[in-house]
N, C-alpha and C positions, 0 to 999 in steps of 0.2 A: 439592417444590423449586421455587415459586413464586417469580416478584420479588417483593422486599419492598416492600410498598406504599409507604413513603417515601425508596427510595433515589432521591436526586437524579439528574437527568440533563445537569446541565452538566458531569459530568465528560465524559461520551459527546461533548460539544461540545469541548471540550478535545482531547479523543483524535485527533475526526477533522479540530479544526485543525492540529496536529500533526504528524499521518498528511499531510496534503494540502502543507505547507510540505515534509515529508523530500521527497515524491515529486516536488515541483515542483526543490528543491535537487540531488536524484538527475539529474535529466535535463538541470538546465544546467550542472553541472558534467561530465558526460559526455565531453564532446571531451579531456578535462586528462587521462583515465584512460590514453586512449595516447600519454601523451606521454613516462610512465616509461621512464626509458634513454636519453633522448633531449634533457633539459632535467636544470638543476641540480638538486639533490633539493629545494631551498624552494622550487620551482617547481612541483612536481607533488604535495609532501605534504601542500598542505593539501586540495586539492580530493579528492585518493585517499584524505584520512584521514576528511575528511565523508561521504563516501560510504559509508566504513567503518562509519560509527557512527550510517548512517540508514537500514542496510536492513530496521527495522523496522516502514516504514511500510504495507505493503501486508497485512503478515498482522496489525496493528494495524485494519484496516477489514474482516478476517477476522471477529478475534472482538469487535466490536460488534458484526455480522449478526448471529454464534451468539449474545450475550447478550442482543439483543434480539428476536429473530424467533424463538430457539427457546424465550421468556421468555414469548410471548404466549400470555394464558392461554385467550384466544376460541375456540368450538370452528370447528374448524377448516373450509372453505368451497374443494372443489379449484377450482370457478370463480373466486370470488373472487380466490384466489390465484394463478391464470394471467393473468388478465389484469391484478389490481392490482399483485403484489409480483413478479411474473418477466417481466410485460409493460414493468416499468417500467426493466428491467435490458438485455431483449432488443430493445426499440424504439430505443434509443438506442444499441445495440452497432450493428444493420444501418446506421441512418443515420451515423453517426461513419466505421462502416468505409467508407459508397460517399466521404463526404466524404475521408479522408484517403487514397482509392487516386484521388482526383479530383484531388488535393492533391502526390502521387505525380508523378499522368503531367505535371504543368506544371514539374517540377522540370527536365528538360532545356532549359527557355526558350521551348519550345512547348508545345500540346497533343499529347499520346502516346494516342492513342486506345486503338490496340492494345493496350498496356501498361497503361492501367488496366482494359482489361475483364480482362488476363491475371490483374492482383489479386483484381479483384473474383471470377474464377475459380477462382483458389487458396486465396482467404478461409475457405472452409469446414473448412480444413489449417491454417492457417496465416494470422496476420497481419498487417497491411496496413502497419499503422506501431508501431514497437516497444511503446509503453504497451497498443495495445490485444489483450496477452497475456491480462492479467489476464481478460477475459473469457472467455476458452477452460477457465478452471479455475474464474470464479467461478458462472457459471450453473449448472454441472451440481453444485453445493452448493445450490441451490436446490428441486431435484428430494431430497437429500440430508434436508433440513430438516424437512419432516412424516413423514420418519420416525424423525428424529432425538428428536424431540420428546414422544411418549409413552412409547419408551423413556424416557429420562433422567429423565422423572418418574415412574417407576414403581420407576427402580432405586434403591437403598438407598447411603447415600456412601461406603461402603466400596469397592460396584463400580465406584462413578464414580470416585474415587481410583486404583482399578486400571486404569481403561480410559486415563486420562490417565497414568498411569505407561508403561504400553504404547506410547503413542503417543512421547510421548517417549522412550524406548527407540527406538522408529523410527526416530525424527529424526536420532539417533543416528547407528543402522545409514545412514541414507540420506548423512550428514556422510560416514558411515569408506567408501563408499559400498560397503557390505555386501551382497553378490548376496543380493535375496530377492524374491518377487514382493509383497510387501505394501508396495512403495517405490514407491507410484502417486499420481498428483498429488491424485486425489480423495480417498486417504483422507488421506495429510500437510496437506489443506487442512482435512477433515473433522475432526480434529482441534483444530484452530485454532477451532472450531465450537461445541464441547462445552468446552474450555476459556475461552471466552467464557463461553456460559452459567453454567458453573458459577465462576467469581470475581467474575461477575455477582450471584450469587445464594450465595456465603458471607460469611461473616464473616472476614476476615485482617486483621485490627489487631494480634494479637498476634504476624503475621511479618513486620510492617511492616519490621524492621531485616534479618529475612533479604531481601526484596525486595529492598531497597538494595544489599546485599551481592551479588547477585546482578546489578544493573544495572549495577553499578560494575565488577563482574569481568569480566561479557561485553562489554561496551562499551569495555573497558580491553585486553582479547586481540581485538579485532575491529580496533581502531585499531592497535595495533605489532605485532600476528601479517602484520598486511596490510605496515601500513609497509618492516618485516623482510622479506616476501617480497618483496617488491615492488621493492625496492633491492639485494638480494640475485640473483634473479633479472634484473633490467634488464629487466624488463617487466610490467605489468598480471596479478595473480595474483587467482584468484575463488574461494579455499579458502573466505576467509567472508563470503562472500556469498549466497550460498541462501537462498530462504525459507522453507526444508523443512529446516533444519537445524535440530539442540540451541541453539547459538546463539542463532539470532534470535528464537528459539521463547522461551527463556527473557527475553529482552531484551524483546520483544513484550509478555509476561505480566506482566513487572517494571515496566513504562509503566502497562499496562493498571492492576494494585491501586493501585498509587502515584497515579496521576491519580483511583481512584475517592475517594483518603480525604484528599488534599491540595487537591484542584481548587477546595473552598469556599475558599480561605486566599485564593485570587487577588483581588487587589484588584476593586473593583464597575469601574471607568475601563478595567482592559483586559477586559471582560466583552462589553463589545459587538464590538468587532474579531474576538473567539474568534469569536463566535457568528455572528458576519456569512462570515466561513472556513469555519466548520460548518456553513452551510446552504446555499454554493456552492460544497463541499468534489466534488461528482460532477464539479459541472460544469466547476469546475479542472482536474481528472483528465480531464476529456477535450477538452478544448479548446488547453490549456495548450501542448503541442505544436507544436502549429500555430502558435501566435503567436512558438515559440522557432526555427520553419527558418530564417528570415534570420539568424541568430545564429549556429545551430550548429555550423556547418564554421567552424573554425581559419582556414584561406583567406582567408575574408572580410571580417578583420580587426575585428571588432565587438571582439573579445574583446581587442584586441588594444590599443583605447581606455585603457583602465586599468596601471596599472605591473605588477599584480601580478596572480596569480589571486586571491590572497584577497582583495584590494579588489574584482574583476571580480564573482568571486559574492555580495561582500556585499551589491553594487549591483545586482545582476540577478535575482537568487532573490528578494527581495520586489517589485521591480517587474514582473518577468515573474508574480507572484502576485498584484498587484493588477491587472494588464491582465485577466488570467483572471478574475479575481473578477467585475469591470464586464463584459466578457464575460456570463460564465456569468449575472447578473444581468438584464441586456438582455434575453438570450434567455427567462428564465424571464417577463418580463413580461408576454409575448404569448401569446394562447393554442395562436396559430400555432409556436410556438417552442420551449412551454415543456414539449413532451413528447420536449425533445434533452437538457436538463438536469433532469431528476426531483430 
């Protein structure tokens, strides 16, 4: 279960331009989510329903890792591997996290000494600033991966079909949230892992139209399952919003084929902007943040510039993504720098 020597990889540029727009959109529409109950319903449905129908993005840069890192056929090097592919993940987790508990202690107007070393304390648990979760569940997939990897080539597709049915099954369980102990971050991310790899490395043209059917159903119950709770309730509901759910699992996987066999069709003109996204797509994700604190309290009225939310984020998710870009860019230029954004 090799990749096939000529499967393209601008879809993979695609994916994680994508992935890097939902996540940067997730975070500046954030302050609208608690406004449910509190503002007219035009007011708060479009940003609560984007959100609804982008929480695809993080376990979308799930499984590129798994379809690529566990696709490589090289024998495998544990040095190597510690310091080029987990060194590259963990270098830039410690510095990012002392930068945003540095970032933290000046939020009350001064320097909080105390209060950043308490971060920088509690980091190992927990932390510093909300995006930089994804690290607590992505490294230990990395440890995951070389042993992921000669299994799956040795197993036969029938097991592999089984072990992704199982997992989904999980997903499930973990949705209905089913007491069992196999509801653990490592293996629902694990998952996400071995289903990269393997839609990576089959052929599905002929489920192309189930695909669809499927991105359309879940994307379509993610937006007015929320909407409905959510105005129902009079407050912010997170039934579907998991990334360990059936859900987004399916929604994730239905982006993933779809982008692998439609991504040639996009015109050559928006080729380079994808790709210029996809190779500052890390450093968006971790900078991006940072450039959004003067924004993102309600209070401060930034947001407050625009008539509406849906004009506010139309205006601010690709600007706040191209501050990031030129960011993330600058930094990679240096060689002083350019081991913050890999």
């Amino acid at each position: 279960m090799s990749r096939p020597a000529n499967t393209p990889l601008f879809f993979i540029e695609l994916l994680r331009c994508i992935a890097a727009i939902a996540v940067v959109g997730i975070h500046v529409l954030g302050p609208y989510r608690h406004q449910v109950g509190l503002t007219d319903f035009h007011y708060w449905a479009f940003p609560v329903g984007l959100n609804a129908i982008s929480r695809w993005a993080v376990p979308v840069f799930i499984l590129i890792s798994g379809a690529l890192l566990l696709s490589d056929a090289r024998p495998f090097n544990c040095r190597h591997y510690l310091t080029r592919r987990l060194g590259k993940v963990v270098v830039p987790f410690v510095t990012w996290t002392l930068i945003y508990a540095f970032a933290a202690s000046l939020l009350g107007g001064h320097w909080d000494v105390s209060g950043m070393l308490k971060l920088i304390e509690l980091s190992p648990n927990q932390p510093v600033w909300y995006h930089l979760w994804f690290f607590y569940d992505f490294i230990p997939l990395y440890f995951v991966i070389p042993l992921l990897a000669p299994l799956l080539n040795k197993m036969d597709e029938q097991r592999v079909r089984l072990l992704l049915a199982a997992w989904l099954c999980l997903t499930l369980m973990h949705w209905l949230k089913v007491d069992t102990p196999l509801r653990q971050n490592l293996i629902l991310y694990s998952g996400y892992l071995v289903a990269g790899w393997y839609l990576f490395n089959r052929d599905q043209k002929d489920q192309l139209n189930l695909w669809k059917m499927l991105l359309g159903f879940s994307l379509g119950c993610n937006l007015l399952v929320t909407l409905w709770l959510d105005w129902r309730m009079s407050e912010y509901q997170t039934v579907m919003m998991s990334y360990k759910t059936l859900n987004t699992a399916l929604i994730a996987c239905s982006l993933f084929v779809l982008a692998k066999y439609y991504a040639e069709q996009i015109p050559q003109g928006w080729r380079k902007p994808i790709q210029l996204i996809s190779k500052y797509s890390f450093g968006i994700y971790l900078c991006h943040p940072l450039l959004l604190i003067p924004a993102r309290e309600l209070d401060l009225g930034i947001y407050q510039w625009f008539a509406h939310p849906a004009l506010a984020l139309l205006v601010m998710i690709p600007l706040l993504l191209a501050i990031a870009m030129l960011v993330s860019a600058l930094l990679s230029r240096s060689r002083f720098t350019a081991w913050m954004v890999p």
